[in-house]
C-alpha positions in Angstrom: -37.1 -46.4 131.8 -33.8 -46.8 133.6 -32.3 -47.2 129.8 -33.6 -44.0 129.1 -31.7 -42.3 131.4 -29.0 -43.9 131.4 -28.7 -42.7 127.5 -29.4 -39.2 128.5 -26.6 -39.1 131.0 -24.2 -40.4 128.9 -25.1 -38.1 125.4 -24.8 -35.6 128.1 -21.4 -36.6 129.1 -20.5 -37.4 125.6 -21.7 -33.6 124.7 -20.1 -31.9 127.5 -16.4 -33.9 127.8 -13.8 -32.2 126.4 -10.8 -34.9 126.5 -10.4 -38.3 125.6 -10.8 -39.6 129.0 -14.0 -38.1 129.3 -14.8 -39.6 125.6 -14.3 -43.4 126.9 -16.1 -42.4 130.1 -19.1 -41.0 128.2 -19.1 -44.1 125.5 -18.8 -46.8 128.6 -21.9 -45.0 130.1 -23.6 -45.3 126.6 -22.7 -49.1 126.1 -24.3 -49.6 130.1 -27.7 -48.1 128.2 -27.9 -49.7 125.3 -27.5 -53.1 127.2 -30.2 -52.2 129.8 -32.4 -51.3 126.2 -31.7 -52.0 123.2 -30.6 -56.5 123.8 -34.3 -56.9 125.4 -36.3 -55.7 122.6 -33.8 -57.0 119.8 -34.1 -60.8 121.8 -38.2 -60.4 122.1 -38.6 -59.7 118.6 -35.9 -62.4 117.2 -38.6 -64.9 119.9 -41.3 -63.5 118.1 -40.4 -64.0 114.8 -38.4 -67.4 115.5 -40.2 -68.6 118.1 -39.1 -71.8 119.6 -35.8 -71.6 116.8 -34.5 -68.0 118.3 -31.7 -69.5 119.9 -29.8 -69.4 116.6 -30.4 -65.6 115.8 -29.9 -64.9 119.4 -26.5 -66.3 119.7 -25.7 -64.7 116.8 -26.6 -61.1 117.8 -24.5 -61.3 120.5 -21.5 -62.6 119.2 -21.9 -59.8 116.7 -22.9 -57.2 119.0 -19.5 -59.1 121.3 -17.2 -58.6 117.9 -18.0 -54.7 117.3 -17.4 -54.2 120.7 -13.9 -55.6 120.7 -13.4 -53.7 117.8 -14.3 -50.3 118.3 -12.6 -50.4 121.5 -9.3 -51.9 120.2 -8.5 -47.9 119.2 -9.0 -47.2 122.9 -6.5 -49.8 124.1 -4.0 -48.8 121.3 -4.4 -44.8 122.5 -3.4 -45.6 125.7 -0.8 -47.8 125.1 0.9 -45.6 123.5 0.5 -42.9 125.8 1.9 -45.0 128.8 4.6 -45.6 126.4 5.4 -41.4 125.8 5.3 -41.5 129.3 1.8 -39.3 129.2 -0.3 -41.6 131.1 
């Protein structure tokens, strides 16, 4: 339930922002909702279908879900390095 609106608040951040501060702020609320939703459901179902041999699967969901992470916000980092660096932080 708290998921839920958690989402909501950040599509409705992400719909209404108009810079890119607003962007990260509305994607950082999104990533908050998906971890309050979406890992509990993915780790019950890898235990049911698994069982007691989930561990495997589980650790490697999240060093997947860990590796996109790092690499969809290595643009972030990049955007405001350079910025700082123009001297438009």
């Amino acid at each position: 339930m708290l998921s839920n609106l958690v989402f909501a608040g950040g599509l409705t951040a992400l719909a209404a922002t108009n810079g890119a501060l607003g962007l990260v702020a509305a994607w950082i609320v999104l990533g908050v909702g998906m971890a309050l939703g979406l890992y509990d459901a993915g780790f019950a179902t890898l235990a049911a279908l698994y069982g007691h041999k989930a561990r495997g699967p589980i650790t490697g969901t999240t060093f997947s879900t860990q590796a996109a992470l790092s690499i969809s916000s290595r643009p972030v980092t990049c955007i405001n390095s350079v910025s700082s660096r123009s001297g438009n932080s």
